[in-house]
C-alpha positions as CSV (number, residue, x, y, z in Angstrom):
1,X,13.0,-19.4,28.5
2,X,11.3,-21.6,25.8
3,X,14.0,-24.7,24.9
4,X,15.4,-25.2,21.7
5,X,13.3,-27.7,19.2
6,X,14.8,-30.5,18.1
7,X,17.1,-29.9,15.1
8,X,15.5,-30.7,11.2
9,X,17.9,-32.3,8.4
10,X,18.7,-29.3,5.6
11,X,16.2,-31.5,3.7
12,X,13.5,-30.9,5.8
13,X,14.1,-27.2,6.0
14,X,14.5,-27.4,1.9
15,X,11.5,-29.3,1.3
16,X,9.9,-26.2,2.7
17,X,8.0,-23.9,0.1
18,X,8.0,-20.8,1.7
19,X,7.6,-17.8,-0.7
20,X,6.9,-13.4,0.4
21,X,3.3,-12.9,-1.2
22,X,0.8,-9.2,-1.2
23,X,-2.1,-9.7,1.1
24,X,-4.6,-8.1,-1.6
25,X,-7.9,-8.8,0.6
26,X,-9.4,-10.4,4.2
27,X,-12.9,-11.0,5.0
28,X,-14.4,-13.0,7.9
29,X,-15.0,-16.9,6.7
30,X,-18.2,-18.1,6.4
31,X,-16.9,-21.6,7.0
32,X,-15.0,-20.6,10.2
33,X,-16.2,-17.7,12.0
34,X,-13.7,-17.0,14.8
35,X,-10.9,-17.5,11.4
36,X,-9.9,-14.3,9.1
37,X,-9.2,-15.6,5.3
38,X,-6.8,-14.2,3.4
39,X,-6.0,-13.3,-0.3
40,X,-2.6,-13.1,-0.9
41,X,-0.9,-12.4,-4.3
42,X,2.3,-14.5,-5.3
43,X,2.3,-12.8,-8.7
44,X,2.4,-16.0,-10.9
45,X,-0.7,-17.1,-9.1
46,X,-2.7,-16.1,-5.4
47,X,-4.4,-18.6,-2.5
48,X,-6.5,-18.0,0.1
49,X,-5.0,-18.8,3.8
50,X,-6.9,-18.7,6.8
51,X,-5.6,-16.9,9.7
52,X,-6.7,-16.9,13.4
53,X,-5.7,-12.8,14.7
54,X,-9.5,-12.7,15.0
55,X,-9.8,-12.9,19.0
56,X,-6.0,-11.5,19.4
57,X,-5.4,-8.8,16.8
58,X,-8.0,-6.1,16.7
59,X,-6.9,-3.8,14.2
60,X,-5.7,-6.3,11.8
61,X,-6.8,-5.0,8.9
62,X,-4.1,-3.0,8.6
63,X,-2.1,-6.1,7.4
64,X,-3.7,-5.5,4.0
65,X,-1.1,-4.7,1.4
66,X,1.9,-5.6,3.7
67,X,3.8,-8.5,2.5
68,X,4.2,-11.9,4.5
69,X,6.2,-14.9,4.2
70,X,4.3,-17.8,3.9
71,X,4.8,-21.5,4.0
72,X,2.6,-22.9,1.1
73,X,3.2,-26.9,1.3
74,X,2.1,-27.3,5.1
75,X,-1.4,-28.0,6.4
76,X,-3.6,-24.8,6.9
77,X,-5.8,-23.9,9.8
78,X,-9.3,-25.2,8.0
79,X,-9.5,-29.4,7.0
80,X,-9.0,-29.3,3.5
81,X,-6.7,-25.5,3.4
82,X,-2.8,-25.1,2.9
83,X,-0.7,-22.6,3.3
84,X,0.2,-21.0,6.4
85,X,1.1,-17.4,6.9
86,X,4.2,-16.8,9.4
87,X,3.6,-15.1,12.1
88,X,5.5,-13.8,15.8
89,X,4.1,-13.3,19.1
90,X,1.5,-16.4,19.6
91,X,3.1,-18.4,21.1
92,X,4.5,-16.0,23.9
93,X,1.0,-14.6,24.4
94,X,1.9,-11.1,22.7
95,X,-0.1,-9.7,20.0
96,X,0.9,-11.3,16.6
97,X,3.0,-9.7,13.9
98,X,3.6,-11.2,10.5
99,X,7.5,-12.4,9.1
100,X,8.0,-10.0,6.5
101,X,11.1,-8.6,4.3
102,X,12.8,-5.4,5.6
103,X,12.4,-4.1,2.6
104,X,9.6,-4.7,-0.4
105,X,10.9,-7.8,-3.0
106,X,8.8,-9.6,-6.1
107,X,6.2,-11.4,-4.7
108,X,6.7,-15.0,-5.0
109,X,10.2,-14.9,-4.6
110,X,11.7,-18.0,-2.5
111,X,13.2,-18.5,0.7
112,X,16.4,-19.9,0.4
């Protein structure tokens, strides 16, 4: 079993802008090929995020028109990107799911 990380303040976890967007669209990035990018729709605006299901998840384009959560104010995958999509399974060398709501909510809303 995988330890614990090391606890974050409530700040930390506040500062955190993670919001439930609409992947509208993917396509296979020109700048990084082995990366899928992603067009998702936060309803007051959308961003592209790159993704990296390309060598793990073959069927993944069923993903489009699921909601995700995503963290927009981190790093993204690509120099240059934000935004990083939330995911299961990677780490534990299963096939990777996205963090989603149980149940469909406006996109853009917060997580508090």
């Amino acid at each position: 079993m995988h330890p614990i990380k090391p606890f974050v303040t409530l700040d930390q976890l506040e500062s955190l802008d993670i919001r439930v967007g609409t992947i509208r669209s993917l396509q296979t990035s020109d700048e990084e090929p082995a990366l899928l990018l992603l067009l998702i729709d936060f309803l007051e605006f959308q961003q592209s995020v790159f993704l990296d299901w390309k060598e793990t998840r073959f069927e993944y384009e069923e993903i489009i028109g699921k909601q995700a959560l995503v963290a927009l104010n981190v790093p993204g995958l690509v120099v240059g990107s934000s935004g990083r999509i939330l995911e299961l399974g990677s780490l534990d060398q299963l096939m990777p799911v996205l963090v989603c709501p149980e149940h469909p909510i406006p996109d853009g809303s917060r997580l508090t």
